[in-house]
C-alpha atoms as a printed R data frame, in Angstrom:
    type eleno elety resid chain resno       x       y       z
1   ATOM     1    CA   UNK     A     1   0.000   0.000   0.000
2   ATOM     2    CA   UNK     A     2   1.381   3.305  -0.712
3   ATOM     3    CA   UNK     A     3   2.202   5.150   2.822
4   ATOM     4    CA   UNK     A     4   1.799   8.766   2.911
5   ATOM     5    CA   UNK     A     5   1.876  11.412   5.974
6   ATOM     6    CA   UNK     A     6   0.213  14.279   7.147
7   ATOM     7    CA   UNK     A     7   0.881  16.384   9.972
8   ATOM     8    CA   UNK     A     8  -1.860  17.645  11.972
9   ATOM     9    CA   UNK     A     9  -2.954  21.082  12.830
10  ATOM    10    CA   UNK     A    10  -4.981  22.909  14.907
11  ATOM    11    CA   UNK     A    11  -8.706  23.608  13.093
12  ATOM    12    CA   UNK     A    12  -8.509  27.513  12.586
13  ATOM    13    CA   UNK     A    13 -11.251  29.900  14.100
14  ATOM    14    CA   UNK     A    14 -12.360  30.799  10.511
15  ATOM    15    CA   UNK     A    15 -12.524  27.801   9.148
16  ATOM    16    CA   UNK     A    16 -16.278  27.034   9.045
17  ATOM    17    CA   UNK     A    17 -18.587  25.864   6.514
18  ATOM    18    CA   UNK     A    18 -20.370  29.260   6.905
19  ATOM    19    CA   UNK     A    19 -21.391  29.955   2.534
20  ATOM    20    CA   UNK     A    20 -23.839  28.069   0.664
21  ATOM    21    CA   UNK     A    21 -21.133  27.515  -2.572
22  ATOM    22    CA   UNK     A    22 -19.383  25.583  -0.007
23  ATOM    23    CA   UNK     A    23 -22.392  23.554   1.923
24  ATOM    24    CA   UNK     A    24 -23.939  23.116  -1.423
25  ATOM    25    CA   UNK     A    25 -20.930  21.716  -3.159
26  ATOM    26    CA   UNK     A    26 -19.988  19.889  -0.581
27  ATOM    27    CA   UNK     A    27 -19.524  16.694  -2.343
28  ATOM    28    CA   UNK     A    28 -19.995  17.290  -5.795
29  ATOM    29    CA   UNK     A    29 -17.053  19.525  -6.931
30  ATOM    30    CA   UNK     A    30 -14.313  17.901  -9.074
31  ATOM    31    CA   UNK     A    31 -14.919  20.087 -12.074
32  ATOM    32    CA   UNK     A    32 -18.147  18.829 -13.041
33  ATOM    33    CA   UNK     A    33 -17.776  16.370 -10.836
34  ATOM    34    CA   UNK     A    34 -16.515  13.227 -11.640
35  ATOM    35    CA   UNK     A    35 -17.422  11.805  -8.562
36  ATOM    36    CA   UNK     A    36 -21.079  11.466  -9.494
37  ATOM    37    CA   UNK     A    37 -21.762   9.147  -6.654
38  ATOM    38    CA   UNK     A    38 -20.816  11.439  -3.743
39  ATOM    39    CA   UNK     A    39 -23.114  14.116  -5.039
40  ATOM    40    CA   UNK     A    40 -26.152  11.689  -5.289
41  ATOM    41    CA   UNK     A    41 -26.097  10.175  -1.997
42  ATOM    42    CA   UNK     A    42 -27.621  13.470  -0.992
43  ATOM    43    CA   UNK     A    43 -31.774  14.160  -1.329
44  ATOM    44    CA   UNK     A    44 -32.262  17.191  -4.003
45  ATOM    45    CA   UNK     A    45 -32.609  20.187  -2.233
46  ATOM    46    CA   UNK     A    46 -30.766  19.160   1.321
47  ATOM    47    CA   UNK     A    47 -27.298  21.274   1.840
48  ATOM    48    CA   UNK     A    48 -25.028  19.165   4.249
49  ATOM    49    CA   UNK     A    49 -24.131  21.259   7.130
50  ATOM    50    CA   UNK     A    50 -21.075  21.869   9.293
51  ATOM    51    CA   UNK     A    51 -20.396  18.141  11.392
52  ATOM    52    CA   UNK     A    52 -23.281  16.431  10.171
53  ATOM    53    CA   UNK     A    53 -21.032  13.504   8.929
54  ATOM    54    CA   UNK     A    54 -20.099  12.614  12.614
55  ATOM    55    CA   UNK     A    55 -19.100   9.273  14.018
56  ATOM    56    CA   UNK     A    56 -18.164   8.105  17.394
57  ATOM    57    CA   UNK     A    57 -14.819   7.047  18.540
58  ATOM    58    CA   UNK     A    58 -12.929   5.931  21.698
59  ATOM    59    CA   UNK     A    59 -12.302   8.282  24.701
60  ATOM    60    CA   UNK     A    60 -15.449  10.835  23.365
61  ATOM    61    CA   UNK     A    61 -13.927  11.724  20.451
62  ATOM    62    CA   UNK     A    62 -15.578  12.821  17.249
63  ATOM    63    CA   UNK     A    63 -15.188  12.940  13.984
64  ATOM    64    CA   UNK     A    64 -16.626  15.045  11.384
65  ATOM    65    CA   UNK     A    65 -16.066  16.819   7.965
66  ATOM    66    CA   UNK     A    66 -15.157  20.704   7.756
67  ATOM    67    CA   UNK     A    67 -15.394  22.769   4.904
68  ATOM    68    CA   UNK     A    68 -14.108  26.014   5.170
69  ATOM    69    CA   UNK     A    69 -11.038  27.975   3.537
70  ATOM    70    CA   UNK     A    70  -8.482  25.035   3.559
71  ATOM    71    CA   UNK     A    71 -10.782  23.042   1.378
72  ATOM    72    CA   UNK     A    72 -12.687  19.769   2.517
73  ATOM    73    CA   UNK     A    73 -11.214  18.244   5.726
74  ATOM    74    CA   UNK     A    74 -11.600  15.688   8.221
75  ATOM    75    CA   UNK     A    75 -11.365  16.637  11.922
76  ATOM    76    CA   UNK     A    76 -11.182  14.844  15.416
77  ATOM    77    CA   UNK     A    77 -11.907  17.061  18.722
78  ATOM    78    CA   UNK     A    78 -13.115  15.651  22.440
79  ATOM    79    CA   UNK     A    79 -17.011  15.472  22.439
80  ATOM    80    CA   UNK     A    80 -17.620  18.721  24.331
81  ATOM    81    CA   UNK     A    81 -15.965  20.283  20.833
82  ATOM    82    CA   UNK     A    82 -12.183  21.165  22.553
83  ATOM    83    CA   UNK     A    83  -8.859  20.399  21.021
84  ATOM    84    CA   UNK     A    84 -10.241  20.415  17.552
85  ATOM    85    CA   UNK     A    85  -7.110  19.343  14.832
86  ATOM    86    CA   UNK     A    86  -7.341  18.373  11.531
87  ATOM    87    CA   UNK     A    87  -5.974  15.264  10.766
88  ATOM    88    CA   UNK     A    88  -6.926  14.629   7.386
89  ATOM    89    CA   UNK     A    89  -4.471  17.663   5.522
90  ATOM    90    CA   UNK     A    90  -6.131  16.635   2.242
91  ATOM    91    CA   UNK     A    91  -5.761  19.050  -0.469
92  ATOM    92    CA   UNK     A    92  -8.615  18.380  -2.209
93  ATOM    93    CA   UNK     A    93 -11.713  16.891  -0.572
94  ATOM    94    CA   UNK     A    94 -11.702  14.442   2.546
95  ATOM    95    CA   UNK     A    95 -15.300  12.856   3.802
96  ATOM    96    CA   UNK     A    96 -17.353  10.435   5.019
97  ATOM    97    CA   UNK     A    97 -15.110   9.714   8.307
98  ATOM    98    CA   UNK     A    98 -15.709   6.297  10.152
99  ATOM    99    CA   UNK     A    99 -14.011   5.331  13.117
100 ATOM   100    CA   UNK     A   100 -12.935   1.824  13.757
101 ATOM   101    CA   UNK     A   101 -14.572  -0.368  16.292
102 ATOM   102    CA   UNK     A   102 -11.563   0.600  18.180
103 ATOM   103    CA   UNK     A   103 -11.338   3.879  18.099
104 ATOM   104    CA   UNK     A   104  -7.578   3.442  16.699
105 ATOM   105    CA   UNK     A   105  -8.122   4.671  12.963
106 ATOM   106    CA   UNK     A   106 -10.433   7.138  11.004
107 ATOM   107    CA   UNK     A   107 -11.270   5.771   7.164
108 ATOM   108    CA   UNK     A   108 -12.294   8.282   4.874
109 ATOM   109    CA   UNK     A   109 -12.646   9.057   1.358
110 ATOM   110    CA   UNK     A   110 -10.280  10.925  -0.378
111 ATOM   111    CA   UNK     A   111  -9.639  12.908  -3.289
112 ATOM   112    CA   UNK     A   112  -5.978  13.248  -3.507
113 ATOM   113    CA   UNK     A   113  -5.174  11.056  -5.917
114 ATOM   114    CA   UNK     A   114  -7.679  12.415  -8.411
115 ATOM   115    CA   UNK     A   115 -10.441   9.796  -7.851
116 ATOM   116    CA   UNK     A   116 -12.067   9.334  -4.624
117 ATOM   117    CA   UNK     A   117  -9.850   6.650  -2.624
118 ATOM   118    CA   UNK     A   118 -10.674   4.733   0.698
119 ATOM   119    CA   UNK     A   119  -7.739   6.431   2.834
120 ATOM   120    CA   UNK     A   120  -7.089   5.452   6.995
121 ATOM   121    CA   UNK     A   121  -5.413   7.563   9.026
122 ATOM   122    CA   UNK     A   122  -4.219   6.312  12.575
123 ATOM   123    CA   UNK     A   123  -6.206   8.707  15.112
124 ATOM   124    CA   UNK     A   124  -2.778   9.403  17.504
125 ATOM   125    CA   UNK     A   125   0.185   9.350  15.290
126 ATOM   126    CA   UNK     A   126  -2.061  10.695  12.042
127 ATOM   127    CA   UNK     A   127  -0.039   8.713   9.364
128 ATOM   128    CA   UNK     A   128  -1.975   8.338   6.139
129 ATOM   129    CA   UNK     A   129  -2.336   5.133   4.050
130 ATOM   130    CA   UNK     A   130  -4.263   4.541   0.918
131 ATOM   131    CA   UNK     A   131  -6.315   1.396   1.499
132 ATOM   132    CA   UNK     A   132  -8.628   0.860  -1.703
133 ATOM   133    CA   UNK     A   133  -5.906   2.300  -4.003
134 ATOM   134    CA   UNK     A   134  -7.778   1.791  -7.218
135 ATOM   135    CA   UNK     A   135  -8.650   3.957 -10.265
136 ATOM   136    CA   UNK     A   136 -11.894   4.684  -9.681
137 ATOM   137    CA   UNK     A   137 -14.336   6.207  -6.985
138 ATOM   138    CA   UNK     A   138 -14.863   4.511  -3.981
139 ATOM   139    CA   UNK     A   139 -17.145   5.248  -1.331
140 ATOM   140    CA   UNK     A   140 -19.086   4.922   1.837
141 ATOM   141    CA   UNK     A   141 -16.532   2.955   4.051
142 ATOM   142    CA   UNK     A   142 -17.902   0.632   6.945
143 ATOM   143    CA   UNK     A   143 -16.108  -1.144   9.595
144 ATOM   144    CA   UNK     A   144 -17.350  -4.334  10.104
145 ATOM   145    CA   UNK     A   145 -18.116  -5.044  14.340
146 ATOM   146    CA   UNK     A   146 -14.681  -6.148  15.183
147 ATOM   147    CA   UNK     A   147 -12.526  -3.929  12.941
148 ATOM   148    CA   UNK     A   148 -10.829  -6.602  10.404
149 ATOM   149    CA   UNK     A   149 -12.601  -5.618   7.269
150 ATOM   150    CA   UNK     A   150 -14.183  -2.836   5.463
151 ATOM   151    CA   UNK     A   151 -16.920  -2.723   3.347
152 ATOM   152    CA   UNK     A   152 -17.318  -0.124   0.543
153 ATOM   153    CA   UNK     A   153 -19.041   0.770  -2.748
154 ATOM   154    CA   UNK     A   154 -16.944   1.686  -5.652
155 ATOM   155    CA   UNK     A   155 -17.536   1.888  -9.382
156 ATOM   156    CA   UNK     A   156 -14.554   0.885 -10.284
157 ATOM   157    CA   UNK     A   157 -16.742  -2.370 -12.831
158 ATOM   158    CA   UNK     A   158 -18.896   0.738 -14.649
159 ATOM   159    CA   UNK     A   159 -21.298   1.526 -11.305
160 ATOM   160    CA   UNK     A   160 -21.667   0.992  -7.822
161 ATOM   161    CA   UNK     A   161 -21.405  -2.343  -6.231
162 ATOM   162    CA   UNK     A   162 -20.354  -3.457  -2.945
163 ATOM   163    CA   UNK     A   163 -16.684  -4.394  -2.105
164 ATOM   164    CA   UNK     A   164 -14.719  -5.333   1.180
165 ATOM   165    CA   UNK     A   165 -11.447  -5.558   1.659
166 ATOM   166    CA   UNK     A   166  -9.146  -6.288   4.875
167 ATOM   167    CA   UNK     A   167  -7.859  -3.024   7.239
168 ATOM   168    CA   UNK     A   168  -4.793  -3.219   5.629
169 ATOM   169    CA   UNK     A   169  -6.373  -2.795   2.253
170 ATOM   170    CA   UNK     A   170  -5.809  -6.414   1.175
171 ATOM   171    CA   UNK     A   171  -7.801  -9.158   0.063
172 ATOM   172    CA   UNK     A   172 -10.455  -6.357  -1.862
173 ATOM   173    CA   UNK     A   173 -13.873  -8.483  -3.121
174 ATOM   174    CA   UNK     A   174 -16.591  -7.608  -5.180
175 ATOM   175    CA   UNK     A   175 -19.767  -9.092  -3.610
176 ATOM   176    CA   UNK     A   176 -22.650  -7.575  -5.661
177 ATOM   177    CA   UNK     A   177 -23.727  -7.857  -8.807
178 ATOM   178    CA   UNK     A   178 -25.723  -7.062 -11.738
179 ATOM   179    CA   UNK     A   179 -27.667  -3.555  -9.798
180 ATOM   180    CA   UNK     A   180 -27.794  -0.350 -11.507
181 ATOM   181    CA   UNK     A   181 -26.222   0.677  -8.312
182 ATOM   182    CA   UNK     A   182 -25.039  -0.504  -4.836
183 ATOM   183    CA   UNK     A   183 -23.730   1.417  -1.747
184 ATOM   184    CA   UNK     A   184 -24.153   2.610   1.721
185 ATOM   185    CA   UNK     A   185 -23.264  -0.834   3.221
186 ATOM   186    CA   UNK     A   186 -23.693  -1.294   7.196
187 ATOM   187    CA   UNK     A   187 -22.403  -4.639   9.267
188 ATOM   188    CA   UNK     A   188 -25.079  -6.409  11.506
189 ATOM   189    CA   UNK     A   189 -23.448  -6.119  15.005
190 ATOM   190    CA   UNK     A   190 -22.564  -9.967  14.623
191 ATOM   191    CA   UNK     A   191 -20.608  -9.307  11.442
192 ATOM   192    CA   UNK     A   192 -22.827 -11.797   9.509
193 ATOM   193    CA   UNK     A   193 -24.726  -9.338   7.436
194 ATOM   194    CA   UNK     A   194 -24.208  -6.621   5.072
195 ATOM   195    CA   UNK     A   195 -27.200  -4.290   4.811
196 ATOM   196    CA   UNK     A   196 -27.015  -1.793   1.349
197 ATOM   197    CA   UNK     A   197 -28.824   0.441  -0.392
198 ATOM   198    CA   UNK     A   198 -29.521  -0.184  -4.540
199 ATOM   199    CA   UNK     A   199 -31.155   0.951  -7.685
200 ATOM   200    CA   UNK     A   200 -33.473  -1.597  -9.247
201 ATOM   201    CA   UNK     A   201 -35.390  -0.613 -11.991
202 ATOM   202    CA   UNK     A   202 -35.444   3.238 -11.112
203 ATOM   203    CA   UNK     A   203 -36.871   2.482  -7.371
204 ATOM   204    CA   UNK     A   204 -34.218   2.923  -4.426
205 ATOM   205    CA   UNK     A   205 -34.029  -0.369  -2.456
206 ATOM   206    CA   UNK     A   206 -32.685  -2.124   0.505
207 ATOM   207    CA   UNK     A   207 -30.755  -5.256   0.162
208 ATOM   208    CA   UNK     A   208 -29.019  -7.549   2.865
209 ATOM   209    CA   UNK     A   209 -26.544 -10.380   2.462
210 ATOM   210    CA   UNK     A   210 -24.074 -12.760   4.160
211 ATOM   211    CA   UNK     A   211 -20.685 -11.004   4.915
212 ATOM   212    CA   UNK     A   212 -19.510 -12.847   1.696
213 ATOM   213    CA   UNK     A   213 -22.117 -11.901  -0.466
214 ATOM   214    CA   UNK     A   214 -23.676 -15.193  -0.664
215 ATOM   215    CA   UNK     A   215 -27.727 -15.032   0.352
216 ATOM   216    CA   UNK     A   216 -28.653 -11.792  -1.300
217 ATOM   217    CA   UNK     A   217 -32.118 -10.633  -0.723
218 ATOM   218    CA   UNK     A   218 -34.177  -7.771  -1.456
219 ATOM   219    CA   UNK     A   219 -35.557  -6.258   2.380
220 ATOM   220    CA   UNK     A   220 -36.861  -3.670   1.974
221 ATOM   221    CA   UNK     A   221 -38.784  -3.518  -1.413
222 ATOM   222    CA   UNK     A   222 -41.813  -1.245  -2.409
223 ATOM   223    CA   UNK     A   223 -41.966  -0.283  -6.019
224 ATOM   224    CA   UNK     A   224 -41.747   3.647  -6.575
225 ATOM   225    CA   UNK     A   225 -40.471   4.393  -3.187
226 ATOM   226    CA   UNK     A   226 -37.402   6.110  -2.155
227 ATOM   227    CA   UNK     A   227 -35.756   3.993   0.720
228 ATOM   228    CA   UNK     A   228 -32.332   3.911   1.487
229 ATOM   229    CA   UNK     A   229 -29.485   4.403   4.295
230 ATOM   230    CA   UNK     A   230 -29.880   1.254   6.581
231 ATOM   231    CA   UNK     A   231 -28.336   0.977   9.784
232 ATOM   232    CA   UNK     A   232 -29.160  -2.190  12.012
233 ATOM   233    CA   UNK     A   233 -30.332  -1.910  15.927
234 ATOM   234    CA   UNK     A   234 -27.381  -2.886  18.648
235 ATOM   235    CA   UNK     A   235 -28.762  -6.394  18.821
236 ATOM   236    CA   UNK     A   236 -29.497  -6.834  15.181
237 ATOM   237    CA   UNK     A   237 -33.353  -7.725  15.306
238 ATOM   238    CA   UNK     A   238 -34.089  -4.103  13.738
239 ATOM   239    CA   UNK     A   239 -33.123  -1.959  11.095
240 ATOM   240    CA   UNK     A   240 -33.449   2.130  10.681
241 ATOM   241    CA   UNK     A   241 -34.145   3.673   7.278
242 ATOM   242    CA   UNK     A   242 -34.732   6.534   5.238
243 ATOM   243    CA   UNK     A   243 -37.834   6.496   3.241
244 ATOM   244    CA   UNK     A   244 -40.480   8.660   1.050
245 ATOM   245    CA   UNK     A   245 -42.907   6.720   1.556
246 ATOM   246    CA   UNK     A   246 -46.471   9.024   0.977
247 ATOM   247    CA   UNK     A   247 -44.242  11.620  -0.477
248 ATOM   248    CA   UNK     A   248 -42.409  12.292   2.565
249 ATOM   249    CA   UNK     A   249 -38.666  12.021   3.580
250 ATOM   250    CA   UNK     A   250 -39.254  10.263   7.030
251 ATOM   251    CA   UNK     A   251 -37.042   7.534   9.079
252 ATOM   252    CA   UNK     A   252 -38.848   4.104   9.808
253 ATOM   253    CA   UNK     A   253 -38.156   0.866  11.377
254 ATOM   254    CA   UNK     A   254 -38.572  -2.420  10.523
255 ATOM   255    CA   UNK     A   255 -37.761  -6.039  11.803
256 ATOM   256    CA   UNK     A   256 -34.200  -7.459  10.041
257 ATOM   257    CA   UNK     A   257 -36.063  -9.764   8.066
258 ATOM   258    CA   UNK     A   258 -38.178  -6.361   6.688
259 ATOM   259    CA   UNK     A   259 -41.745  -7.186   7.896
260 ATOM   260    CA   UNK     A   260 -43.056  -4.712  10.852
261 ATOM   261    CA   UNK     A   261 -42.187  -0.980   8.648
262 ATOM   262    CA   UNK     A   262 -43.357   1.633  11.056
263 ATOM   263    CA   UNK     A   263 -42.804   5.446  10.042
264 ATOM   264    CA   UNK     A   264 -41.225   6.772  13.653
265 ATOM   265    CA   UNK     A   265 -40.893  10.671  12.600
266 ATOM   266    CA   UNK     A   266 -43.456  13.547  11.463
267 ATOM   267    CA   UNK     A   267 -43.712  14.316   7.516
268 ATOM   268    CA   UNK     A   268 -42.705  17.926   8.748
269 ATOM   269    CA   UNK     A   269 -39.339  18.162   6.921
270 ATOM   270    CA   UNK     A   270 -36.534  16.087   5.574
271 ATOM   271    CA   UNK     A   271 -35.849  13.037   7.587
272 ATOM   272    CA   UNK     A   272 -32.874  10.566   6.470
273 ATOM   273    CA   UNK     A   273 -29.555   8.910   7.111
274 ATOM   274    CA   UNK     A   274 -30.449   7.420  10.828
275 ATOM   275    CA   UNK     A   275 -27.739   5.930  12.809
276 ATOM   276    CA   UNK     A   276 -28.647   3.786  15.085
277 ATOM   277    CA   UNK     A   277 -26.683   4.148  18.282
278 ATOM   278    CA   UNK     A   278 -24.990   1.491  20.936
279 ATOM   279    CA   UNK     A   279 -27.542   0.912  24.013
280 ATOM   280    CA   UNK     A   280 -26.429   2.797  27.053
């Protein structure tokens, strides 16, 4: 794998995502952007705001994308927002931060190589590797539940499809196929299932299968609905979803096998991406 470094710095008082040009084009610039797939994975008309990209980590931490004046960055401060330092020192565009299970390492996507690359950066002594290393635009990294692998869509066949490859970057498998798009993976919490998000047919969909892409299955299906963005419940018996179901952007629940769909927020605005947190 190729080994890079960066050096990290405090996060400037200025350096907020405080214009539209930059919360609107927060993951579509590129010059016309040839990362297609990181501006789509937004609804039309929904500007991502400052730290809305944030993950959990050991010891409180957080990490989050900043846009601001130095470009697109990932940063790490404590979880009552001290000691803020940017870790990613990307030139370009750094996003979609996900901390391993143990808290040790922050993968990202990059866009220093020209094409969006699955990069992890070691959350103490910040040195940057490039894990997916590959050609074309790769996404949407997941840990799976005890940190060895890392699941990830990339189009690197023609479109999206789900891939997973080792921490280090090794072993990388393609484990979906024939979709007009695949992406957004999420582990159950017992590693055994990948839950995604697909195109069939023009309808958004949500698909689950074994960890090695064997038992694929269609979960959450309803023709001419919008659903996407699953993340399984702590013990694995539920999932959380986006949906527009009735013309609304709302988050709903459903058993893992997909039966039981209950809409749990108010068609009052633009409800999506749920993460479903560990049980206190």
């Amino acid at each position: 794998m190729a080994g890079d470094a960066g050096r990290p710095q405090p996060l400037e008082g200025g350096d907020h995502a405080d214009d539209d040009q930059h919360r609107d084009g927060a993951r579509t610039g590129r010059d016309g952007g040839s990362r297609r797939a990181l501006g789509r994975r937004r609804l039309p008309g929904v500007r991502e705001l400052l730290g809305t990209e944030r993950t959990r980590g050991g010891e409180g931490r957080i990490a989050y994308r900043v846009v601001g004046a130095s470009g697109h960055q990932i940063v790490v401060m404590n979880a009552d927002g001290t000691d803020r330092v940017v870790v990613s020192q990307d030139p370009s565009l750094a996003d979609q931060p996900a901390w391993s299970p143990d808290g040790g390492t922050i993968a990202f996507v990059s866009l220093r190589s020209g094409d969006a690359d699955i990069r992890a950066i070691d959350a103490t002594a910040h040195s940057l590797r490039n894990l997916s290393e590959d050609p074309s635009e790769d996404s949407d990294p997941a840990w799976s539940p005890h940190g060895t692998r890392i699941a990830f869509a990339s189009d690197r066949d023609g479109h999206d499809e789900i891939y997973v490859m080792d921490a280090d970057g090794a072993n990388q498998e393609r484990l979906t196929w024939g979709f007009e798009d695949a992406d957004s993976p999420d582990w159950s919490p017992d590693g055994e299932w990948i839950a995604f998000t697909t195109w069939v047919d023009g309808d958004r969909q949500i698909h689950v299968m074994n960890a090695d892409g064997s038992h694929l299955r269609a979960l959450i299906l309803r023709p001419g609905i919008f659903d996407g963005g699953a993340s399984w419940s702590p013990d694995g018996s539920m999932i959380a979803f986006g949906s527009g179901y009735n013309g609304y952007n709302d988050v709903w629940v459903a058993d893992a096998d997909g039966s039981h769909q209950v809409n749990i927020t108010e068609p009052s605005g633009v409800d999506w991406s749920p993460d479903w947190g560990p049980t206190q």
